[in-house]
KEDOPA-854058 format. One record per residue (C-alpha): residue number from 0; residue in one letter; y, z, x. Coordinates in nm, 2 decimals, m for minus. Each point is the difference from the previous one (the first is absolute). Layout:
<rs>
R num residu      y      z      x
R NUM      A      Y      Z      X
...
</rs>
This chain:
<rs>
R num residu      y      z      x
R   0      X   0.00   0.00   0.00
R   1      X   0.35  m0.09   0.10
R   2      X   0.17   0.33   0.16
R   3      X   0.33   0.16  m0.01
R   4      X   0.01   0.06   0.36
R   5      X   0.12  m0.34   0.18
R   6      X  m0.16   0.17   0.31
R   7      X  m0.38  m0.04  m0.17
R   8      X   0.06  m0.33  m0.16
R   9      X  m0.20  m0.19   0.29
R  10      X  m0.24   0.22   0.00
R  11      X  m0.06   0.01  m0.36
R  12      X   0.02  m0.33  m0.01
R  13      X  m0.25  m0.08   0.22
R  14      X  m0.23   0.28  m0.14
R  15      X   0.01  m0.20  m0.34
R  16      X  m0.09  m0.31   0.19
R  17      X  m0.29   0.15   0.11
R  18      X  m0.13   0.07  m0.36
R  19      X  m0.07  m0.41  m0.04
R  20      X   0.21   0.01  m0.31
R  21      X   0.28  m0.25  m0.11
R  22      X   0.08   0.24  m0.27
R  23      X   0.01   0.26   0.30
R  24      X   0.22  m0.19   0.18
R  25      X   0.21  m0.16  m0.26
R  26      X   0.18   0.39  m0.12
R  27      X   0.20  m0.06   0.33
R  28      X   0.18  m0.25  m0.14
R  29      X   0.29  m0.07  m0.23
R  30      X  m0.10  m0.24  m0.32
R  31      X   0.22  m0.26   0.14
R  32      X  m0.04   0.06   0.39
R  33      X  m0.06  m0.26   0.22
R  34      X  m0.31  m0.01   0.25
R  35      X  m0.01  m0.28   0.29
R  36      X  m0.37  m0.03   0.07
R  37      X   0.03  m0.27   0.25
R  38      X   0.26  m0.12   0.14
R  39      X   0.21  m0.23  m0.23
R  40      X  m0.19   0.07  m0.31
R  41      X   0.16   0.28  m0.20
R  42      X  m0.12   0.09  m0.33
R  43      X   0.11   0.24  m0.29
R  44      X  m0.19   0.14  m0.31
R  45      X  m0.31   0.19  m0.04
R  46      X  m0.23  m0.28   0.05
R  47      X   0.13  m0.14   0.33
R  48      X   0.00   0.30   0.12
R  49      X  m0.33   0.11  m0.07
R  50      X  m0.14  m0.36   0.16
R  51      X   0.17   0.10   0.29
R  52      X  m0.15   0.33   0.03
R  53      X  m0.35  m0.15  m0.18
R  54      X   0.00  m0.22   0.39
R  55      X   0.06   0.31   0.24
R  56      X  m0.20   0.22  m0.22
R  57      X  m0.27  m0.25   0.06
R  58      X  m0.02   0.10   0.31
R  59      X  m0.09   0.31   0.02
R  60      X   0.17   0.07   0.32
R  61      X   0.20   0.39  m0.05
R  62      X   0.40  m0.10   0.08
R  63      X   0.20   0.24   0.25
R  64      X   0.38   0.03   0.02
R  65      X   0.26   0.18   0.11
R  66      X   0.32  m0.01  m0.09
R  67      X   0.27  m0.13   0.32
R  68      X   0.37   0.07  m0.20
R  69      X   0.07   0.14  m0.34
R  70      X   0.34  m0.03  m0.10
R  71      X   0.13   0.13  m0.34
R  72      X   0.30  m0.08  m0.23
R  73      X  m0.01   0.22  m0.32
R  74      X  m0.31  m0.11  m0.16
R  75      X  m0.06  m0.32   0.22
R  76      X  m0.18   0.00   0.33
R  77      X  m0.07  m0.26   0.25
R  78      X  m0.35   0.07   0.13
R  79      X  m0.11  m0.18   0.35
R  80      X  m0.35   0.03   0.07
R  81      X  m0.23  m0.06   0.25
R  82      X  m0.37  m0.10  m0.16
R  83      X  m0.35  m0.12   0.09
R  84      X  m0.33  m0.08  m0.17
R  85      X  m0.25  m0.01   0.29
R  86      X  m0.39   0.01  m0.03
R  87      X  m0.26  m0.24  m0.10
R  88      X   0.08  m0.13  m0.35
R  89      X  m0.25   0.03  m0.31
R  90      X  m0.07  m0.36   0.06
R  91      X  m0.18   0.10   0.38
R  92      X   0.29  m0.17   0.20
R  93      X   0.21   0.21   0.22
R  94      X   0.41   0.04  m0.16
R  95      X   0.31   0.09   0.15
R  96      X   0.26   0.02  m0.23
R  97      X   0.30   0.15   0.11
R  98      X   0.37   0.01  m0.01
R  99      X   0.36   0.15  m0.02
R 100      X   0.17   0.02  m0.41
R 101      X   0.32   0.02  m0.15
R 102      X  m0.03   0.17  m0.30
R 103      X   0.24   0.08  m0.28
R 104      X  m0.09   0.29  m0.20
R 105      X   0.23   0.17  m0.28
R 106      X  m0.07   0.35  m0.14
R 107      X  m0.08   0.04  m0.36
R 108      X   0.07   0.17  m0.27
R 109      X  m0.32   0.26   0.06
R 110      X   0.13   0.02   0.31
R 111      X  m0.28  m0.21   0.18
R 112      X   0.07  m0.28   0.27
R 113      X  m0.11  m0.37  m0.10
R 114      X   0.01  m0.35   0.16
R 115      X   0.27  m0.20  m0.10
R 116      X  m0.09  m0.23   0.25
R 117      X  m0.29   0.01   0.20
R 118      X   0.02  m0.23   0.30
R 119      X  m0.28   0.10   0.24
R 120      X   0.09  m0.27   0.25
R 121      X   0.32   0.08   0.06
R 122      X   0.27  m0.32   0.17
R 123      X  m0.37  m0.19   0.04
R 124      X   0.09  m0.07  m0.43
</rs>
């Protein structure tokens, strides 16, 4: 679950990634929020997001992060974050995912930080 504490969001974010659940994954975000899967190829909604996740999910590779800068205005934050997926994939190949995100989040109502825009690559999008 999304936290109040901007400090635990990577952490909690990464601890719902390792459930294997879109629906998991998908409280971290706003309805509207933007996630850049790949580079070039943003998507919106529910649905795109949840292929998105459906494709790492799939590979059952646990991701680690850590996050490099938080910077805070009121209730929006600019999240940079240095992540990986490394192991050998579902699929029996080896993967090595990794990269450095600029991430909007914005704090609700409850309290809780979402992704208003999740961009895990970073200038390579």
């Amino acid at each position: 679950m999304p936290t109040t504490d901007l400090e635990r969001h990577v952490a909690a974010y990464c601890a719902a990634f390792a459930t294997g659940s879109a629906d998991a994954v998908d409280t971290f975000y706003e309805p509207g929020a933007v996630l850049v899967p790949q580079p070039g190829a943003p998507v919106t909604g529910r649905s795109g997001r949840a292929a998105a996740y459906d494709h790492l999910l799939g590979f059952g590779v646990p991701m680690a992060a850590a996050a490099r800068h938080l910077y805070v205005a009121g209730d929006i934050a600019l999240a940079v974050v240095d992540w990986s997926m490394r192991g050998t994939a579902r699929q029996g190949y080896p993967l090595d995912l990794r990269g450095t995100a600029a991430d909007v989040l914005r704090r609700g109502a409850d309290g809780r930080w979402r992704y208003v825009v999740n961009n895990p690559f970073g200038t390579g999008s």
